[in-house]
C-alpha positions in Angstrom: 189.7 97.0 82.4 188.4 93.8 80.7 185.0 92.0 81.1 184.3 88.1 80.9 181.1 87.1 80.1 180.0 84.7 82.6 176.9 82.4 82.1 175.6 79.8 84.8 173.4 77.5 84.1 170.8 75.9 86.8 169.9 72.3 86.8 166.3 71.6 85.6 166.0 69.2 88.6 163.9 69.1 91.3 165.1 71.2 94.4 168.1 72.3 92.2 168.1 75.8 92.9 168.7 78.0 95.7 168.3 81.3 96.8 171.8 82.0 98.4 174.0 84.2 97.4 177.2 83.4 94.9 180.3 84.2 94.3 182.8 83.5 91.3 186.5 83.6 90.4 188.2 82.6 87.4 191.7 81.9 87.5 194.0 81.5 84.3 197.0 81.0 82.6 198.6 84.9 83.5 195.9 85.6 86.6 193.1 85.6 88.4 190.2 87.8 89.1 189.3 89.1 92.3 185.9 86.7 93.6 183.1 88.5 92.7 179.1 88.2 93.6 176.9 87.6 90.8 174.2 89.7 90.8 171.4 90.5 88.0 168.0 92.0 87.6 166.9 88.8 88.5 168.0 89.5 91.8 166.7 86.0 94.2 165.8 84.1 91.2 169.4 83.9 89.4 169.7 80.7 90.5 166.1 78.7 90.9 165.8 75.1 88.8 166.7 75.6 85.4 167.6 79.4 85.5 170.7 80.6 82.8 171.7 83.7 84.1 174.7 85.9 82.9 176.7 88.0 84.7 179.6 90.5 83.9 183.1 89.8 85.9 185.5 92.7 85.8 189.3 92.5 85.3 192.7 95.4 85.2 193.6 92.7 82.2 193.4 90.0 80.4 194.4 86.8 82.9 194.9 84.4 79.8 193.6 81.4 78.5 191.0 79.9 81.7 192.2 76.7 83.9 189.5 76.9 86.1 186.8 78.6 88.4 186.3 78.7 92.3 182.1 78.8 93.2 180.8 79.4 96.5 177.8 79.6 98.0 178.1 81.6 101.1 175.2 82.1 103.9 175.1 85.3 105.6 173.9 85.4 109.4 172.6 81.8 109.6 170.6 82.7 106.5 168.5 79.2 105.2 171.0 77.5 103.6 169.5 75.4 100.7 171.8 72.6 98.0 172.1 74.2 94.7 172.8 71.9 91.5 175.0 73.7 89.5 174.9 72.4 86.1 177.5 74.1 83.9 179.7 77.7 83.6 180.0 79.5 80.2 182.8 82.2 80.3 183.0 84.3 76.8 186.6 86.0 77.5 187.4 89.4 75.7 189.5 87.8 73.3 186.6 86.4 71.9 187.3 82.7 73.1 184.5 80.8 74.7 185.3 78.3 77.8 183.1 75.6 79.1 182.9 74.4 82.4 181.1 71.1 83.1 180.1 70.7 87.0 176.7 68.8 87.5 177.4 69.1 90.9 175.8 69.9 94.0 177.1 72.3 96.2 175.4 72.3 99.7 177.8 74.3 102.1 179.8 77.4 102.1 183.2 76.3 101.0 185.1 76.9 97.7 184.7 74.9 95.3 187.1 74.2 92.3 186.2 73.3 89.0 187.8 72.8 85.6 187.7 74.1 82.1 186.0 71.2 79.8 189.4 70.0 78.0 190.3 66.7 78.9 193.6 66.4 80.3 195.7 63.4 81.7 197.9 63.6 84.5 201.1 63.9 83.0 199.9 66.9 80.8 198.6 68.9 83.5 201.0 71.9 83.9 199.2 74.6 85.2 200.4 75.1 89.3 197.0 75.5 90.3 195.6 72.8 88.0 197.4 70.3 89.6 196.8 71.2 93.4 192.8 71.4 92.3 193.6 68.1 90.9 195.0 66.3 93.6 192.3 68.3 96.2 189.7 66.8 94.3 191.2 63.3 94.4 191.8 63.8 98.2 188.2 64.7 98.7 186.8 62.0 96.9 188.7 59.3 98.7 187.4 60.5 102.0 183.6 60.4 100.2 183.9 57.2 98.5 185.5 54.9 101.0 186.3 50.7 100.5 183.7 48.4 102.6 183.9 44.7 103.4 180.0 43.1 103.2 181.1 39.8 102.9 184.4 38.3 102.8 185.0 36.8 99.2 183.1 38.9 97.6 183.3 42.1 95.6 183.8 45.2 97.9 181.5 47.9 98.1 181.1 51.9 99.2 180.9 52.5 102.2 177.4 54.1 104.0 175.7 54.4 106.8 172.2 55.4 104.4 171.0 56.6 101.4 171.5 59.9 103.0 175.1 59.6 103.5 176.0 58.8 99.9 177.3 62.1 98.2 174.5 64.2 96.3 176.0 63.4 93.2 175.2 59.9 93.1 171.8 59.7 95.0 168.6 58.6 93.1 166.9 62.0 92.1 163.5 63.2 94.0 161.6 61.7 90.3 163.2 58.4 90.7 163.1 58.3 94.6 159.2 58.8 94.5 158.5 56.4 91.6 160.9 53.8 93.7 158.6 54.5 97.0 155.1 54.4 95.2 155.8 50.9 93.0 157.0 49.5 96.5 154.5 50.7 98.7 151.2 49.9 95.6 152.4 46.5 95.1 152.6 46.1 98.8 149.3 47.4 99.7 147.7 45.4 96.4 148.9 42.0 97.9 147.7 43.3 101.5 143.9 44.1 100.2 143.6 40.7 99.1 145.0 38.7 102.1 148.1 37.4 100.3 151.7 38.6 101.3 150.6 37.0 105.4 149.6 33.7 104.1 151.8 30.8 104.8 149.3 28.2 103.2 149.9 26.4 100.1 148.3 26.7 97.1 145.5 25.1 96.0 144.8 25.0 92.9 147.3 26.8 90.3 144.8 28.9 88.8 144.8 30.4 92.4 147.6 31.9 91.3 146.2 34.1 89.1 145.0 36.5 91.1 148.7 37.8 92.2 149.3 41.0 89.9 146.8 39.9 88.0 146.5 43.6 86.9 150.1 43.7 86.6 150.8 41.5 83.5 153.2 42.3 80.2 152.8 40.7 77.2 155.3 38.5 77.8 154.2 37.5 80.6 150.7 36.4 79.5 152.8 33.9 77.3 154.7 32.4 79.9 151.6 31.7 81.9 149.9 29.5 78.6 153.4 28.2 77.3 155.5 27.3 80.6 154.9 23.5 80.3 156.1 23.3 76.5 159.4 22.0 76.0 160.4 23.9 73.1 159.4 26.8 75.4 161.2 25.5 78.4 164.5 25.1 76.2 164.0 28.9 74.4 164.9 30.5 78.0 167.9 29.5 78.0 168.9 31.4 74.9 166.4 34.6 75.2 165.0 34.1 79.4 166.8 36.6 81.6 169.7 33.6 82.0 171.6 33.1 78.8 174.8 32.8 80.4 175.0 29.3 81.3 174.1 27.1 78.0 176.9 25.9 76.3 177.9 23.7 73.4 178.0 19.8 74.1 180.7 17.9 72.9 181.4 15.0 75.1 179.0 14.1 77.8 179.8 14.9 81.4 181.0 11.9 83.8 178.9 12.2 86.3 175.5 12.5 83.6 175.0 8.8 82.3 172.8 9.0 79.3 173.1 6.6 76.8 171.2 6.4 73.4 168.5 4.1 74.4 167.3 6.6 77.0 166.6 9.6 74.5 164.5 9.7 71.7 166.5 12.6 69.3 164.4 13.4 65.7 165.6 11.3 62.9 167.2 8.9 65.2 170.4 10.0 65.5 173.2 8.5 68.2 173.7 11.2 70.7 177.9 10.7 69.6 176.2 11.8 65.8 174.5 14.8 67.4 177.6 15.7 69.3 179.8 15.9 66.2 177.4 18.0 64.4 177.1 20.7 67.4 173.3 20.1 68.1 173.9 18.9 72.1 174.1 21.5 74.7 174.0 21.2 78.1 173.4 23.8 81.1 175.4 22.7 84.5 174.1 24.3 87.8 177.3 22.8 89.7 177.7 25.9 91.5 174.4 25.0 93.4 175.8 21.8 94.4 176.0 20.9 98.6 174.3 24.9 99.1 172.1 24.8 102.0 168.7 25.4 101.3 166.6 28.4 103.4 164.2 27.3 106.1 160.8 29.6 105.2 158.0 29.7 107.0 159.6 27.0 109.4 159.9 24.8 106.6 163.2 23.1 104.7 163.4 24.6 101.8 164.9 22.4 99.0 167.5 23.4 96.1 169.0 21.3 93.3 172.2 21.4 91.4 170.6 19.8 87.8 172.2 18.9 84.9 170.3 19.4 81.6 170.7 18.3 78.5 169.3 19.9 75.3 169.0 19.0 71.8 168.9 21.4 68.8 165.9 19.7 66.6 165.9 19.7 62.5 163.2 22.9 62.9 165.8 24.6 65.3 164.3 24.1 68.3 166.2 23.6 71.3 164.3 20.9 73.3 165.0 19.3 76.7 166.1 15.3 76.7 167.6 14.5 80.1 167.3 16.3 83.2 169.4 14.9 86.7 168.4 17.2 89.6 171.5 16.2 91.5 175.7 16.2 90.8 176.1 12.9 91.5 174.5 9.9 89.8 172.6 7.2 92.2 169.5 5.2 92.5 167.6 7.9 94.1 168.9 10.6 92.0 166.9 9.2 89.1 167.4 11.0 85.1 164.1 12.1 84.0 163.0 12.3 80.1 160.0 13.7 77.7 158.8 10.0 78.0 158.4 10.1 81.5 155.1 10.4 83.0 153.3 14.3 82.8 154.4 15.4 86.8 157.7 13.2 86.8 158.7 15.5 83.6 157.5 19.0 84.6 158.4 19.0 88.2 162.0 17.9 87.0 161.5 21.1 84.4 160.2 22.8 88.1 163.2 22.3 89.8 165.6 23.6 87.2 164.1 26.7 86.8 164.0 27.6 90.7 168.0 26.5 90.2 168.3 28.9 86.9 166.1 31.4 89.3 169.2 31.2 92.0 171.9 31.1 89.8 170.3 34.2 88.2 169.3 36.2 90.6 173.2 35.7 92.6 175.3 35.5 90.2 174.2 36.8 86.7 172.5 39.5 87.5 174.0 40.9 91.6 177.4 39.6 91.2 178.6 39.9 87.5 176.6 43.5 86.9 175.7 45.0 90.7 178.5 44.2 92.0 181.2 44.5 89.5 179.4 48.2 88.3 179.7 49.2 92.0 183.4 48.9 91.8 183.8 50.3 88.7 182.1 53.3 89.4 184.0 53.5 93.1 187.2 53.3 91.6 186.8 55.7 89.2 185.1 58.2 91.6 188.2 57.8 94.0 191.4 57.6 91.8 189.8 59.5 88.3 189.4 63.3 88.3 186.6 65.4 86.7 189.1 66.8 83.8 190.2 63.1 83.2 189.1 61.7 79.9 188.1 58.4 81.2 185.8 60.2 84.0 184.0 61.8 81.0 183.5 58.5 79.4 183.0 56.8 82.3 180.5 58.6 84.4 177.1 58.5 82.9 177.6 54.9 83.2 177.6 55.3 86.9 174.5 57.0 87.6 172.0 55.7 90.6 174.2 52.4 91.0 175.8 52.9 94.6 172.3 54.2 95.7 170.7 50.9 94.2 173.2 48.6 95.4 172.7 50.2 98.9 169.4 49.3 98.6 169.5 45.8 97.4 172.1 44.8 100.7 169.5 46.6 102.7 166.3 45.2 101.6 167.4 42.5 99.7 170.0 40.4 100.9 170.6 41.4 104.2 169.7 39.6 107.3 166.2 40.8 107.3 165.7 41.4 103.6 163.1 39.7 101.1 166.1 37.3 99.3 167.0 36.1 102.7 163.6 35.5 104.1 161.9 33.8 101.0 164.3 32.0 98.9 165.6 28.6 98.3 169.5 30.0 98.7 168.8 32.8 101.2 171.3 32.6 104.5 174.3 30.7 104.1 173.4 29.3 100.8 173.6 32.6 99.5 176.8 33.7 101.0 178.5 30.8 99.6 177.4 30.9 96.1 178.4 34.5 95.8 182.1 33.6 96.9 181.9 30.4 94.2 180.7 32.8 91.4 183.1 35.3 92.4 186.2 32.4 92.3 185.0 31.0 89.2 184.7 34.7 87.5 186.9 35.4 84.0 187.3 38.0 82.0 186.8 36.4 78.9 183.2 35.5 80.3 182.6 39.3 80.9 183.3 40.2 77.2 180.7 38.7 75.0 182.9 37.9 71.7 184.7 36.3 73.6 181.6 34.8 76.2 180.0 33.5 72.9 183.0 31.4 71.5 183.8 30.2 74.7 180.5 28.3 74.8 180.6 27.3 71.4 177.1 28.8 70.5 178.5 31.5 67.1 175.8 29.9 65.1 173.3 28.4 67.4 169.8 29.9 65.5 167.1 31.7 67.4 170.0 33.5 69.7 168.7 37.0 70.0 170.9 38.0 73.2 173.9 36.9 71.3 173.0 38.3 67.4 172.3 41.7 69.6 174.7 41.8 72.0 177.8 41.2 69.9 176.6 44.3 67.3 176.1 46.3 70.8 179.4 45.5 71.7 180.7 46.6 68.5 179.0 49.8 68.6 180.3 50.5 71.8 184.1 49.3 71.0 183.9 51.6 68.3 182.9 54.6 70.2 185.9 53.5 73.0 188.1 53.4 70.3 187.5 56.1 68.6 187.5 58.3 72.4 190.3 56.8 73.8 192.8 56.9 70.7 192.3 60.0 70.1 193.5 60.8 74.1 196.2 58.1 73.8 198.1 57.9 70.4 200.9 55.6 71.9 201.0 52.5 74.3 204.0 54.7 76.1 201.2 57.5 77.0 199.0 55.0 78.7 201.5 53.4 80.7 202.7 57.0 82.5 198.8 57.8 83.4 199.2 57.1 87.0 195.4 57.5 87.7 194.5 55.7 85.0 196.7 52.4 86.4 195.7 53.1 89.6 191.6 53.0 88.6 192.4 49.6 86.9 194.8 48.5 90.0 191.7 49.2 92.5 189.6 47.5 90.4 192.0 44.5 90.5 192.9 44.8 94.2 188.5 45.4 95.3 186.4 44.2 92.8 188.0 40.6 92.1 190.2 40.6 95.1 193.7 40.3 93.2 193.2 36.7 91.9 195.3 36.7 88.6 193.6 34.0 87.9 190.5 35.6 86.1 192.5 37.4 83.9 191.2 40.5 84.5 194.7 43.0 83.9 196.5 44.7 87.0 197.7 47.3 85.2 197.2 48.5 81.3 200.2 48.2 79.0 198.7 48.9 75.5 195.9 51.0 74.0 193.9 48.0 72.7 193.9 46.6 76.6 192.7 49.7 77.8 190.1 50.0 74.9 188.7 46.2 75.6 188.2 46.9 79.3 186.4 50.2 78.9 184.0 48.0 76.7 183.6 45.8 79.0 182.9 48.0 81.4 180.2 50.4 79.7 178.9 47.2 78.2 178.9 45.3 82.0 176.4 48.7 83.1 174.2 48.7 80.1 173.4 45.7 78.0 174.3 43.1 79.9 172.7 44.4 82.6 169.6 45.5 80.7 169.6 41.5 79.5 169.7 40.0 82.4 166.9 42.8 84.4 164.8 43.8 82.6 162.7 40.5 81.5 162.6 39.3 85.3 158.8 39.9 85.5 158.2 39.2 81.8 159.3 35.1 83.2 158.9 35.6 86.6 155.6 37.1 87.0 153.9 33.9 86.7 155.5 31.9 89.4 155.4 28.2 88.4 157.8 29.4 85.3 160.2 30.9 88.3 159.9 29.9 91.6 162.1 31.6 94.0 161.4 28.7 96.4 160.8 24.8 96.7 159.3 23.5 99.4 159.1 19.4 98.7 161.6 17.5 97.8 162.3 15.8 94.2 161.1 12.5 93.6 163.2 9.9 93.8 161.3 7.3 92.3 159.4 7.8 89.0 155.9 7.5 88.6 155.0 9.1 92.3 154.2 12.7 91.3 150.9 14.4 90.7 149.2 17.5 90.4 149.0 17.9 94.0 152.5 16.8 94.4 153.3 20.1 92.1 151.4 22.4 94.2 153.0 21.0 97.5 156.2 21.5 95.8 155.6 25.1 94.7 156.4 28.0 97.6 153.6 28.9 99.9 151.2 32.3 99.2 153.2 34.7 101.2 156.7 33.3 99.5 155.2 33.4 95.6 154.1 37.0 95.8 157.4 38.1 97.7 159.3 37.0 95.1 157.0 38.1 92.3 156.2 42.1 93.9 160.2 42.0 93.9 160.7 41.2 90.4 158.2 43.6 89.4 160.1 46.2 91.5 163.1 45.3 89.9 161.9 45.3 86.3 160.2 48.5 86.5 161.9 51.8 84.8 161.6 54.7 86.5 160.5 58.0 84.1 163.8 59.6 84.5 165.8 57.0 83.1 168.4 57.9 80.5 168.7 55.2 77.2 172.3 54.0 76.2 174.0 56.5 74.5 172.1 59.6 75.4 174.5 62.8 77.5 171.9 65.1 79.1 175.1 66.0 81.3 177.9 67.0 78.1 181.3 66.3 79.7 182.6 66.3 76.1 182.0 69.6 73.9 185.3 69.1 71.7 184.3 69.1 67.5 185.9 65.7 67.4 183.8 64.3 70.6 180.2 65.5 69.8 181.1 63.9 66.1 181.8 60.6 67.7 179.0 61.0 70.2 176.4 61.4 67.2 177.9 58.4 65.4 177.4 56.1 68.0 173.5 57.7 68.7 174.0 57.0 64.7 175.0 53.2 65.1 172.4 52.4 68.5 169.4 54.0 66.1 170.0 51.9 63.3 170.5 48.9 65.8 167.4 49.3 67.9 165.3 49.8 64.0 166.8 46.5 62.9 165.7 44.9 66.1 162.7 46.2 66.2 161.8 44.9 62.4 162.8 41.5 63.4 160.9 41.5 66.6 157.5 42.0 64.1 157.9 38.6 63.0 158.6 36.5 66.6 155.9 35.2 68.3 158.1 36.0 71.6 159.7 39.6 70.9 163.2 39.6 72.4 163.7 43.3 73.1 166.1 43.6 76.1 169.3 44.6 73.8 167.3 47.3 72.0 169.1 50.4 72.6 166.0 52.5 73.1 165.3 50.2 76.3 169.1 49.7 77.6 169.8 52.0 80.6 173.0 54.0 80.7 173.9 52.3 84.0 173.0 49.9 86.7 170.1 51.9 87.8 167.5 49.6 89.2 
């Protein structure tokens, strides 16, 4: 007779344990034992949040080297059944070896359930009989749990749900965050009730009105936005460090359908705009995906939406200031270009109406449909077609935490019929169902990775660029860590063209998230190492920073609205010299519509206490030597990253902080 050492370990969530009774069998390479209960001197309380219990399982011999274990959690004569979150398994063999058995699972009904020994395995190695029928269960399983939905055609598909409730445990928001979620909703809510302000469909009066919106809810940054929003050389800073620096790009020969001419700009040191051009200091933002959307009717009233054009102008003192901005596609008489010279209103409610355009572009396509969306379908795909003992699923997973329960939420509250995006902004409705399929048809890959983003645009040594001087040394960091993973799994390009669930998770991703278009260049299948490498990137790149970039400053330059309005409710001038204060306030969105939008974006911009920074395991899928050694490098590298940004950030006046790695969530989590 032989004895294994067998340890369990309790999730120190809340609600995580249970009170049932368990059983345990461990099956290896030359047997299995019989399934037996565990039972200590801790009797009931084995198993409650955050327990580690051991337990003695008994043997005739030794059953070799472990494969796996079978759990369940049976109720005896309709007993309370309660959901147990079964963290990991520790079995010390009498051969001395120790085996480690990852779950983080919750188990909330009486069947068997099969779970693997820690070493990562691909498909092709897996020899053990039983190995591969758990395998191929699990896979099984998992398709029927994570099923393909259509929300909108042309557009990224999504999991399908009836609620929040019939997403699988392991991916719901956890009691801490769904609490936090419930109380920011329901205090902003009730702050905006109390003083009369989310039922009122007047305009407003005076802008300092506006003030008393949040106006205990303020960040530092947000103070500045509300003294700075009419500068130019703030204006022009957003586009480079605002929660939009995607669409800015380097100038080189001005656009057809933008007639400026020298002797409409004034440029410092009077300089021919041709001059300028050459020397790389012109750079214009194009909102021509906005062009011929049709604008929301709020409140009973035509809402109104511009596609600008702007044109900026990189000054001797490095400031990027504004110099021509045409609020529609197409020239004409009564499309008019407005300049710094114009008159004070002419000038700011031009400035006005591009920011409610970078607002839509932002909110649709930046931030839902390049990082939602596309981290929905990651995670989906892998979930369906990647199994636990995979390497890539160990990688992979923390990046997937809370996103399919978030993304339920935003179709629900958000963007469906009823929600907030649909009911109080400028592209809600059809407007907003078209620009998500134009983003999604105009997607690359190139754009997705940010060396390659960054040259694309011609801005390598535009100065003052924090997303790009921190985001390329984040993507480093984290190609480095791929590498350095997923080399060590595949040491030939031969390896990684045989993994058949690997090239199916890329395939789905293909087929679902970009809806086989070949044209975005995003791979159908993997055929070397350093493809497979770049996409992972990409991927835990997509969920983290880019995501954190493009978040988490939304109430930082949204929460004072005239610097972001969600809606417009006048439309532009088409003659100069007809604006006014009170034309501005007509323009901006009633009461009710401003503090929508801004109790949203301080929703969405708020962190919940259990959220886990870039880089940071509390669930160790890996426990190799060579694994933990890599993971502490790249803790190593994102330290020394988020001290260097945090020395520079002493000496702006605006603190860009969104690519620190100490504020970059692990996933798409809010």
């Amino acid at each position: 007779m032989v004895n294994y050492k067998v340890t369990v370990y309790t999730g120190n969530l809340a609600t995580a344990g249970t009170f049932n009774s368990i059983s345990i069998k461990l099956v290896g390479t030359d047997g299995e034992s019989e399934h037996t209960w565990l039972i200590s001197i801790k009797w009931a309380f084995s198993f409650i949040r955050g327990a580690v219990s051991s337990f003695t399982v008994s043997c005739p011999a030794s059953i070799g080297k472990l494969v796996l274990i079978e759990i369940d959690k049976p109720h005896f004569l309709h007993f309370f059944e309660d959901s147990w979150f079964l963290a990991k398994v520790e079995v010390n063999s009498p051969e001395g070896d120790t085996y480690n058995f990852p779950i983080y699972h919750w188990i909330t009904d009486d069947e068997v359930h099969r779970f693997r020994e820690e070493t990562a395995l691909r498909v092709f190695e897996d020899n053990h009989l039983l190995g591969r029928y758990s395998r191929e269960l699990e896979l099984e399983q998992r398709e029927g749990e994570y099923r393909w939905d259509v929300y909108l055609e042309g557009i990224p598909h999504c999991m399908k749900a009836e609620n929040t409730l019939s997403l699988p445990n392991e991916v719901r928001f956890s009691f801490t965050k769904t609490t936090e979620f419930l109380f920011t909703v329901s205090t902003g809510l009730a702050e905006l009730q109390l003083k009369g302000l989310s039922g009122s469909e007047e305009n407003w009066s005076d802008i300092h009105d506006i003030d008393q919106v949040f106006c205990c809810k303020r960040t530092d940054i947000s103070e500045y936005v509300h003294d700075h929003w009419q500068e130019d050389a703030f204006f022009g800073s957003q586009f480079l460090n605002g929660v939009n620096p995607m669409l800015i790009q380097r100038c080189s020969t001005l656009p057809n359908n933008l007639p400026v001419s020298d002797d409409m700009v004034s440029l410092s040191g009077q300089c021919s705009l041709a001059d300028e051009m050459k020397r790389g200091n012109i750079f214009l933002c194009d909102y021509k995906r906005l062009d011929g959307l049709k604008p929301n009717i709020i409140n009973g009233k035509e809402q109104y939406l511009m596609a600008p054009l702007v044109l900026l102008h990189k000054t001797p003192d490095d400031e990027l200031m504004p110099i021509a901005i045409q609020l529609r596609q197409t020239p004409a008489d009564d499309n008019p270009i407005f300049f710094p010279t114009d008159s004070e209103y002419d000038w700011l409610i031009a400035k006005i109406f591009v920011r409610n355009a970078d607002f839509n572009e932002h909110q649709l396509n930046v931030h839902l449909l390049r990082t939602h969306l596309l981290a929905e379908v990651f995670a989906v795909s892998l979930l369906r077609n990647v199994p636990m003992v995979h390497p890539l699923y160990k990688l992979l997973v923390p990046h997937t935490r809370y996103t399919l329960q978030i993304n339920y939420l935003a179709r629900d509250l958000l963007i469906s019929e009823t929600g907030i995006f649909t009911r109080f902004v400028s592209s809600g409705g059809e407007g907003m169902k078209t620009l998500l399929k134009r983003s999604l048809a105009s997607l690359t890959y190139s754009s997705l990775c940010i060396p390659d983003d960054i040259a694309a645009r011609g801005l390598e040594d535009v100065p003052n660029f924090y997303y790009r001087d921190d985001g390329l040394k984040l993507w480093d960091i984290i190609h480095r860590f791929v590498q350095g993973v997923l080399s060590f799994f595949y040491k030939n390009d031969d390896e990684l063209q045989k993994d058949s669930e690997l090239q199916k998770w890329i395939s789905d991703i293909f087929e679902h998230g970009i809806l086989s278009q070949a044209g975005t260049g995003i791979p159908q299948s993997f055929t070397t190492v350093a493809e497979l490498v770049k996409f992972v990137t990409m991927v835990i790149f997509t969920c983290s920073g880019q995501h954190s970039a493009v978040n988490t400053g939304q109430f930082d330059y949204g929460g004072w609205m005239p610097n972001t309005p969600s809606s417009l409710q006048h439309p532009p001038p088409t003659t100069k010299g007809t604006t006014s204060e009170a034309t501005m306030l007509q323009t901006f969105p009633n009461v009710n519509t401003t503090v929508q939008g801004m109790s949203t974006l301080w929703l969405l911009s708020k962190q919940s206490t259990d959220f886990v920074s870039l880089g940071q395991y509390p669930q160790e899928h890996f426990s190799e030597t060579v694994h933990c050694q890599l993971i502490k490098d790249f803790q190593g590298e994102l330290q020394e990253l988020s001290a260097a940004i945090k020395a520079r950030n002493e000496n702006l006046e605006v603190p860009y902080t969104y690519l620190d790695p100490k504020e970059v969530a692990n996933s798409v989590d809010i």
